[in-house]
C-alpha positions as CSV (number, residue, x, y, z in Angstrom):
1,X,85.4,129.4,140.9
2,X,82.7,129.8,138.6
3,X,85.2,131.5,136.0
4,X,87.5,128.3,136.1
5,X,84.4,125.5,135.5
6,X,84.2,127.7,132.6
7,X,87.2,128.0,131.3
8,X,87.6,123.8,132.0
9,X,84.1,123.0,130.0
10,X,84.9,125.0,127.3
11,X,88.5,123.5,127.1
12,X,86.9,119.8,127.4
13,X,84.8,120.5,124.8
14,X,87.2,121.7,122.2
15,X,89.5,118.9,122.8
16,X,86.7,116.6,122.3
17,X,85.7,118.2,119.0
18,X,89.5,118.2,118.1
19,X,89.8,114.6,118.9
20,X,87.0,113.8,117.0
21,X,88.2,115.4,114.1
22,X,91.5,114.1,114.2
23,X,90.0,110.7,114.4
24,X,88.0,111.2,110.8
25,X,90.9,112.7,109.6
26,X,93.5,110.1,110.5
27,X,90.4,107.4,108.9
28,X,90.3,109.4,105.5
29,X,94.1,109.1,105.2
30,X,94.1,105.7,105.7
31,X,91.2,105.1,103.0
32,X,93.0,107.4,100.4
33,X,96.3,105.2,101.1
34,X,94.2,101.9,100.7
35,X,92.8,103.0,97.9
36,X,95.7,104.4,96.3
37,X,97.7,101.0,97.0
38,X,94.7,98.6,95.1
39,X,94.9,101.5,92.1
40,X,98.2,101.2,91.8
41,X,97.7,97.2,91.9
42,X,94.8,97.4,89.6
43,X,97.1,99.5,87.1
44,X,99.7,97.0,87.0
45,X,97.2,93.7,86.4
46,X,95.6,96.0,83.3
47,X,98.9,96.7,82.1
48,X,99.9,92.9,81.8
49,X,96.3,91.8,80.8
50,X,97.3,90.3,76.9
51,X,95.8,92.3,73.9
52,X,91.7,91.5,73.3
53,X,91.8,90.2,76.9
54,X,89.3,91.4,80.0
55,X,89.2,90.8,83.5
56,X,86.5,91.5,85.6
57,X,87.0,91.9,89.6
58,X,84.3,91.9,92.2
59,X,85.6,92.9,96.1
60,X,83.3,92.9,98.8
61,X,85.3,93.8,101.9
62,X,83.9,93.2,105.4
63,X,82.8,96.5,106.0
64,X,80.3,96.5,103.3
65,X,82.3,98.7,100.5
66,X,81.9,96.8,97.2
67,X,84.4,97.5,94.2
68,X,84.0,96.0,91.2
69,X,85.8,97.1,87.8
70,X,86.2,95.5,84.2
71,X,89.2,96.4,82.2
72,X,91.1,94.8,79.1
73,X,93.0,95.9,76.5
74,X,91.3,97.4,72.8
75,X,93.4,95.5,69.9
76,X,92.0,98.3,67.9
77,X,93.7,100.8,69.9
78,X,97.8,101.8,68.7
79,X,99.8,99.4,71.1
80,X,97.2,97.8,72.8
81,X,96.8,100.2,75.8
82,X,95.0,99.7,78.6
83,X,91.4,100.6,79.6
């Protein structure tokens, strides 16, 4: 009997670690995608921003992250890239 409490802590265990790290893991994928999404967002406004213009964003989501950026486009710079 003893062998069997055993083998079920150990198993309990593992499956909690597993869960746990699924969890994180699954929560990091979900951030990448999110962030992914605004930089693709972020790439289009900067791309349609008229040359010797700037725009400067400030997001504070509700979880605390902050993001703020500044980009524009350089005149000086061959077609009017952006930064």
């Amino acid at each position: 009997m003893t062998h069997l409490m055993t083998v079920l802590t150990v198993c309990s265990i593992v499956t909690a670690e597993v869960s746990a790290l699924t969890r994180l893991w699954l929560q990091l994928r979900w951030r990448s995608r999110q962030e992914q999404a605004r930089l693709v967002c972020l790439s289009g406004i900067a791309e349609h921003l008229a040359v010797g213009s700037q725009i400067v964003l400030d997001d504070q989501q509700s979880d605390g992250q902050r993001f703020q950026m500044k980009a524009g486009r350089d005149p000086a710079k061959e077609g009017g890239t952006a930064t």
